[in-house]
Backbone as XML, in Angstrom:
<?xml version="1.0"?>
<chain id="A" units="angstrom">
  <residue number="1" name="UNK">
    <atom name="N" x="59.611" y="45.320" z="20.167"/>
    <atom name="CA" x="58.448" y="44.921" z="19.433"/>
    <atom name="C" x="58.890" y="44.173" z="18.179"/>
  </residue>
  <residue number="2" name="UNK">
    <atom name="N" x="58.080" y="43.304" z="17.656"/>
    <atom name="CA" x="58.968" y="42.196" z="16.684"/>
    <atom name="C" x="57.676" y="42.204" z="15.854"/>
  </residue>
  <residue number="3" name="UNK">
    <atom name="N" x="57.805" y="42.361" z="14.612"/>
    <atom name="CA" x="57.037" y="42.321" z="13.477"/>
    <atom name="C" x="57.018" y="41.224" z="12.598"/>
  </residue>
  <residue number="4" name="UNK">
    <atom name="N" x="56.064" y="40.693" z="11.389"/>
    <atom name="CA" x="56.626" y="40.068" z="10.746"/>
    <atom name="C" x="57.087" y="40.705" z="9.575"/>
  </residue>
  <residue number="5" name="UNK">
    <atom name="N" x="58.136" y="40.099" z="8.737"/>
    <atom name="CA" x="59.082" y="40.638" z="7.819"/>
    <atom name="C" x="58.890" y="40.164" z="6.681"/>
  </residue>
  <residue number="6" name="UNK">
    <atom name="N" x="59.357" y="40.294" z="5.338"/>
    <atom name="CA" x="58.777" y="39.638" z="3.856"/>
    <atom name="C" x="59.076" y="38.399" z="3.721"/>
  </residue>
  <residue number="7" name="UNK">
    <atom name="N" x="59.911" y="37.798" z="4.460"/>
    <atom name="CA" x="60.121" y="36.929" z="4.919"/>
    <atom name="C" x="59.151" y="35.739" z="5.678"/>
  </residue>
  <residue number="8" name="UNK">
    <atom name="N" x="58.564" y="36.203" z="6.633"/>
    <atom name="CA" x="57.465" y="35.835" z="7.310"/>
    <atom name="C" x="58.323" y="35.328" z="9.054"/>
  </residue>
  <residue number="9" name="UNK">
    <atom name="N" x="59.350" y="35.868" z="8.954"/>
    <atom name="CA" x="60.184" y="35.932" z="10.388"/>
    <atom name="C" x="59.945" y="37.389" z="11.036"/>
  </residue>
  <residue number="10" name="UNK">
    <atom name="N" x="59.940" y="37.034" z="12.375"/>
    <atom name="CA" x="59.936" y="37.587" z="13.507"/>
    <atom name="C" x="61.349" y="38.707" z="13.536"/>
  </residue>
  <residue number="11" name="UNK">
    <atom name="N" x="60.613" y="39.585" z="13.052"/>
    <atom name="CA" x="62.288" y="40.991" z="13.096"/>
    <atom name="C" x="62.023" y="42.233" z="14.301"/>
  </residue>
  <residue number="12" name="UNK">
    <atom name="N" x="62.845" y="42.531" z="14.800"/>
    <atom name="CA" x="62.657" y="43.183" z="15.828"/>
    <atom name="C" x="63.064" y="44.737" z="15.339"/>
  </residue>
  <residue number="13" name="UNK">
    <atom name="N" x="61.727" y="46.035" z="15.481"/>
    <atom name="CA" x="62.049" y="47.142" z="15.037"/>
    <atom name="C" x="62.277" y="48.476" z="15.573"/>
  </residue>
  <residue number="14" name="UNK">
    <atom name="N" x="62.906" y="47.798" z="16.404"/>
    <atom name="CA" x="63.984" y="48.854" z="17.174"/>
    <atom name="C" x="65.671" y="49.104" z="16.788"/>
  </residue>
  <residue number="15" name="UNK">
    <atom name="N" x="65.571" y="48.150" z="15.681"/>
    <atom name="CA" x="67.429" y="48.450" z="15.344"/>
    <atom name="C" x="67.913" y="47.680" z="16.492"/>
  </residue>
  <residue number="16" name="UNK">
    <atom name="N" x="69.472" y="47.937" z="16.115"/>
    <atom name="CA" x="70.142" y="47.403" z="16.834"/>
    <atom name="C" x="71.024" y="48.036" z="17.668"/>
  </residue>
  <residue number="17" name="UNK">
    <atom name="N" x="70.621" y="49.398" z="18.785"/>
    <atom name="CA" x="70.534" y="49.654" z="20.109"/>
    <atom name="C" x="69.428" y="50.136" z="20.984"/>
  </residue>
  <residue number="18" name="UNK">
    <atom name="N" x="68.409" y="49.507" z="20.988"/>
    <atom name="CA" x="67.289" y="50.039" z="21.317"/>
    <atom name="C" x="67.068" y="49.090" z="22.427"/>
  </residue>
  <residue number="19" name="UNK">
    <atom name="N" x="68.015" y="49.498" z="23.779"/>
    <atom name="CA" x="68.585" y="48.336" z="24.923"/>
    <atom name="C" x="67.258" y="48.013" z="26.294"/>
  </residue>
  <residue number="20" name="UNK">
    <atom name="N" x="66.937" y="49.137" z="25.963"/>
    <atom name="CA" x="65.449" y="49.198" z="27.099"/>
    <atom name="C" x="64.465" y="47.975" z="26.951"/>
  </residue>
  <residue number="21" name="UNK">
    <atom name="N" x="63.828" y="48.160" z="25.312"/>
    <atom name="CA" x="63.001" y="47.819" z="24.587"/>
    <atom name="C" x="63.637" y="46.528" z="24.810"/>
  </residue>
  <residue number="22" name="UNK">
    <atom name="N" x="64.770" y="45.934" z="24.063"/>
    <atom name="CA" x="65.623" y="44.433" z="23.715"/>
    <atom name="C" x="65.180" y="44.063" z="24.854"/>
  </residue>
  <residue number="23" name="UNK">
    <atom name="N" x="65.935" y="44.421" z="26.450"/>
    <atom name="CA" x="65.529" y="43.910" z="27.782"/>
    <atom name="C" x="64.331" y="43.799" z="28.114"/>
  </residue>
  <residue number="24" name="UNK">
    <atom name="N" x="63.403" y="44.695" z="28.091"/>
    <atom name="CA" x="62.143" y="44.193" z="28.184"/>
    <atom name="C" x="61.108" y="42.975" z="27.616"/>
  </residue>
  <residue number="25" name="UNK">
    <atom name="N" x="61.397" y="43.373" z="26.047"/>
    <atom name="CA" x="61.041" y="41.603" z="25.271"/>
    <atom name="C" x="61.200" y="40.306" z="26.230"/>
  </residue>
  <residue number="26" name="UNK">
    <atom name="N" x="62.615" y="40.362" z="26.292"/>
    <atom name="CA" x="63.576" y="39.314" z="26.608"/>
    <atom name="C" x="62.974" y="38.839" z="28.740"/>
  </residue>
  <residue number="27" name="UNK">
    <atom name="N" x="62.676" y="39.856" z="29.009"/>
    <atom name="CA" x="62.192" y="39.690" z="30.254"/>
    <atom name="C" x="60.453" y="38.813" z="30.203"/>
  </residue>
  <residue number="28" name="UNK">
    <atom name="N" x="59.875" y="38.650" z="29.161"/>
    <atom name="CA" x="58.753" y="38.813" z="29.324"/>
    <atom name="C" x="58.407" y="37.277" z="27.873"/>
  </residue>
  <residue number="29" name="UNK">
    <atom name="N" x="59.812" y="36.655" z="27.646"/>
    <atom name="CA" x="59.986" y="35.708" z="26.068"/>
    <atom name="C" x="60.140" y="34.329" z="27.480"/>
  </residue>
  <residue number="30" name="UNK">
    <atom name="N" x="59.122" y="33.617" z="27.566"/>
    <atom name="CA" x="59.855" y="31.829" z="27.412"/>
    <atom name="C" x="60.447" y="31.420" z="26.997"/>
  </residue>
  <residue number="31" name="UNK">
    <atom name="N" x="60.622" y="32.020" z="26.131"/>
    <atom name="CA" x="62.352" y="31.147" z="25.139"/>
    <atom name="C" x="62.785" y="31.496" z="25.010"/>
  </residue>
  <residue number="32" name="UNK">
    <atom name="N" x="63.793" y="32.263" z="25.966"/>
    <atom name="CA" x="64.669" y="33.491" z="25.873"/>
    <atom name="C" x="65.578" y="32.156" z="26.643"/>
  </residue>
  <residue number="33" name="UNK">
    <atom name="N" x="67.389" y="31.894" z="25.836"/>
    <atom name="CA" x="68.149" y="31.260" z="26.262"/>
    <atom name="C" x="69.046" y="32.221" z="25.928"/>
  </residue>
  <residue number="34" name="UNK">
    <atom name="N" x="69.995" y="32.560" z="27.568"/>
    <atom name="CA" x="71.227" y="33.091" z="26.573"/>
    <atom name="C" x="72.517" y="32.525" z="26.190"/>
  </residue>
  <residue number="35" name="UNK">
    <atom name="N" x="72.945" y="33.203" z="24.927"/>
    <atom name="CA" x="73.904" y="32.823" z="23.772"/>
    <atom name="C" x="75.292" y="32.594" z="24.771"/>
  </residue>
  <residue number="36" name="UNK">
    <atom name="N" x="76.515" y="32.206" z="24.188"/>
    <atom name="CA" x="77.856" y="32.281" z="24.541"/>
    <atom name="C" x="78.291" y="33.532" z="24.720"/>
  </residue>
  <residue number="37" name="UNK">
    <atom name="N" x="79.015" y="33.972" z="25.840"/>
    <atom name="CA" x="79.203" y="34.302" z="26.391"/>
    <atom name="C" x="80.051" y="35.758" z="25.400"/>
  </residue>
  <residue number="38" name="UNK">
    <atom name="N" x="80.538" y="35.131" z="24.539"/>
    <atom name="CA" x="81.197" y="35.779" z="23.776"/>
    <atom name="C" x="80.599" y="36.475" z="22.464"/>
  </residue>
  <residue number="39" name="UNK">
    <atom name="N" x="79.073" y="35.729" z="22.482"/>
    <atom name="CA" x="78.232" y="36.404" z="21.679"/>
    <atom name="C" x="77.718" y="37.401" z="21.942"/>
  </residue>
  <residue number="40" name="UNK">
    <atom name="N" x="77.636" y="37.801" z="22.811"/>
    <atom name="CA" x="76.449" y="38.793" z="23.766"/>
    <atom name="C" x="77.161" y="40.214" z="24.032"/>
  </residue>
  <residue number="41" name="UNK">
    <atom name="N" x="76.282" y="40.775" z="23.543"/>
    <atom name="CA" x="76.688" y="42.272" z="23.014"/>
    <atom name="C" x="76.204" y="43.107" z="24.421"/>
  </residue>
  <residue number="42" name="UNK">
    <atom name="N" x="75.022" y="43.123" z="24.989"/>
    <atom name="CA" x="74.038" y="43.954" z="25.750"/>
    <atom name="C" x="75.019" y="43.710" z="27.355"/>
  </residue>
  <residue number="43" name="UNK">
    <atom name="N" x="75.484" y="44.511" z="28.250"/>
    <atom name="CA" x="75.535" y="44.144" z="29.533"/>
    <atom name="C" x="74.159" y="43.197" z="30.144"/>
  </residue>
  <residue number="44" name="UNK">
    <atom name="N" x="73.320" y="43.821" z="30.076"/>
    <atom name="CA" x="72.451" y="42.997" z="31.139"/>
    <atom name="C" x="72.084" y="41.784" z="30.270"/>
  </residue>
  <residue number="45" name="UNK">
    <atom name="N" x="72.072" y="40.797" z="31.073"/>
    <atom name="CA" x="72.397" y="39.339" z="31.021"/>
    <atom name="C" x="70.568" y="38.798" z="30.085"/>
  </residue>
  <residue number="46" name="UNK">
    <atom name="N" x="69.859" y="39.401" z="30.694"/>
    <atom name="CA" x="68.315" y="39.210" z="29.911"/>
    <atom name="C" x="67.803" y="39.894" z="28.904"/>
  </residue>
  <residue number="47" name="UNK">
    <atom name="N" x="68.728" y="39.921" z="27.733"/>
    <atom name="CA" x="68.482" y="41.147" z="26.600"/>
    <atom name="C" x="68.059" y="40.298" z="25.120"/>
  </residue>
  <residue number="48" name="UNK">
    <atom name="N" x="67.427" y="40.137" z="24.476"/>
    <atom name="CA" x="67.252" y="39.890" z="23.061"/>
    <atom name="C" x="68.434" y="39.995" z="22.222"/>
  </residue>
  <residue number="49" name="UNK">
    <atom name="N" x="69.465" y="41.241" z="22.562"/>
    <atom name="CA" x="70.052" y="40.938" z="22.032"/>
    <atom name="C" x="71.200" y="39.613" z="22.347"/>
  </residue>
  <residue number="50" name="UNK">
    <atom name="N" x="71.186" y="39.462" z="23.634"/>
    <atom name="CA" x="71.826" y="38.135" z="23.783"/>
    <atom name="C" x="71.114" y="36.746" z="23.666"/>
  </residue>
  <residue number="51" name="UNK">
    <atom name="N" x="70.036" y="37.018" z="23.017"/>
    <atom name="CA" x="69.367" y="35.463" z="23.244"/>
    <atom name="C" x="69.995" y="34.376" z="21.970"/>
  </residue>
  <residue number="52" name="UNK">
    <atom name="N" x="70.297" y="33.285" z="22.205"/>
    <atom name="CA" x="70.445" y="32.214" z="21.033"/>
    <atom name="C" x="69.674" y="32.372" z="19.938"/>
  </residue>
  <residue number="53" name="UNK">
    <atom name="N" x="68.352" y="32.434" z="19.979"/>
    <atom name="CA" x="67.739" y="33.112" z="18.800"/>
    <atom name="C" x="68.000" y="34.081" z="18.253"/>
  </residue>
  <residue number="54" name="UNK">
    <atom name="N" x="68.922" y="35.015" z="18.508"/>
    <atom name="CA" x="68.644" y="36.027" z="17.755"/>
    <atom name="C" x="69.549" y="35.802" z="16.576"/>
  </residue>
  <residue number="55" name="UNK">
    <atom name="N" x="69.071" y="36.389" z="15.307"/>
    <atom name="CA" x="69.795" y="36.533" z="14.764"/>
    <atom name="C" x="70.369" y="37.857" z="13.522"/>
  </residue>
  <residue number="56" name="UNK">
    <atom name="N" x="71.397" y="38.602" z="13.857"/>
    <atom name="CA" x="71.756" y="39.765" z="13.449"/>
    <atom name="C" x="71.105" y="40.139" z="11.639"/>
  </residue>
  <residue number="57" name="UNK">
    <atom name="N" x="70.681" y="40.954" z="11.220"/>
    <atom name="CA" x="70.136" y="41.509" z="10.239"/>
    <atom name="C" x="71.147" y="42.650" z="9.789"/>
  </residue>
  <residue number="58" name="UNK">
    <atom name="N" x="70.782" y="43.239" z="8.678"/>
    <atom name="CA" x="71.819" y="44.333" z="8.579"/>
    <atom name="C" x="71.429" y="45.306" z="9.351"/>
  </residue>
  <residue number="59" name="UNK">
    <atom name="N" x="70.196" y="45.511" z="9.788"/>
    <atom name="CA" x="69.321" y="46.703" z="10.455"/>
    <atom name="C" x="68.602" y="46.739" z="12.078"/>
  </residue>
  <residue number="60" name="UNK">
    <atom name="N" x="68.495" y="45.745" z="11.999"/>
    <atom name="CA" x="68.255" y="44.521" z="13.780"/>
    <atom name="C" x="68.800" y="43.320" z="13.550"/>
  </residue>
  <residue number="61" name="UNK">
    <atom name="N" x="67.617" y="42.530" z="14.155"/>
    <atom name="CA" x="67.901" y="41.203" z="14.038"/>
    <atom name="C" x="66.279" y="40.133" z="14.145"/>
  </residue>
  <residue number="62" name="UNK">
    <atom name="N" x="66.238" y="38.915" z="13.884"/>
    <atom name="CA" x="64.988" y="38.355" z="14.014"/>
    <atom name="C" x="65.197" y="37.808" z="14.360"/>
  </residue>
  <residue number="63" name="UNK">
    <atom name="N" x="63.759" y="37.328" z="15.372"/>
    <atom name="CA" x="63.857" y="36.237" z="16.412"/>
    <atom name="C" x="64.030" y="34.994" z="15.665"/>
  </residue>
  <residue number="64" name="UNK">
    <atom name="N" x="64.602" y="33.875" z="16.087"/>
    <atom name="CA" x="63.749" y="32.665" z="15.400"/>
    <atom name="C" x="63.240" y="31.333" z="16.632"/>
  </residue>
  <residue number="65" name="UNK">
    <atom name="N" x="63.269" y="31.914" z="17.894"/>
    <atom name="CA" x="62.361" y="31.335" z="18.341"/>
    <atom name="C" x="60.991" y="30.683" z="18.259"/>
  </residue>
  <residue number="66" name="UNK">
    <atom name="N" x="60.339" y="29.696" z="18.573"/>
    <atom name="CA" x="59.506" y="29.297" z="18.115"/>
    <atom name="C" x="58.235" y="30.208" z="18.146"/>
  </residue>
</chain>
């Protein structure tokens, strides 16, 4: 689930192992591209946390997909 932040970006508030949730987003995002190969933290290949958008936070990370 992705909120907006004080920021006014898209932060995702599940932290950063909440692998069910990440995969599910990511199953269900049009603009879900995934990152290098070497970026990608999650085994399964359709995770938020591997998408090009993402980007790491100290606490999650926010989308910046459009």
């Amino acid at each position: 689930m992705l909120v907006l932040n004080e920021a006014g970006q898209k932060e995702f508030i599940g932290g950063q192992e909440d692998w069910s949730v990440a995969q599910n987003l990511a199953t269900n995002c049009a603009d879900f591209l995934p990152d290098e190969e070497d970026e990608q933290c999650d085994e399964e290949q359709l995770s938020c946390y591997n998408c090009r958008y993402r980007r790491w936070t100290m606490k999650s990370f926010t989308c910046m997909a459009a």
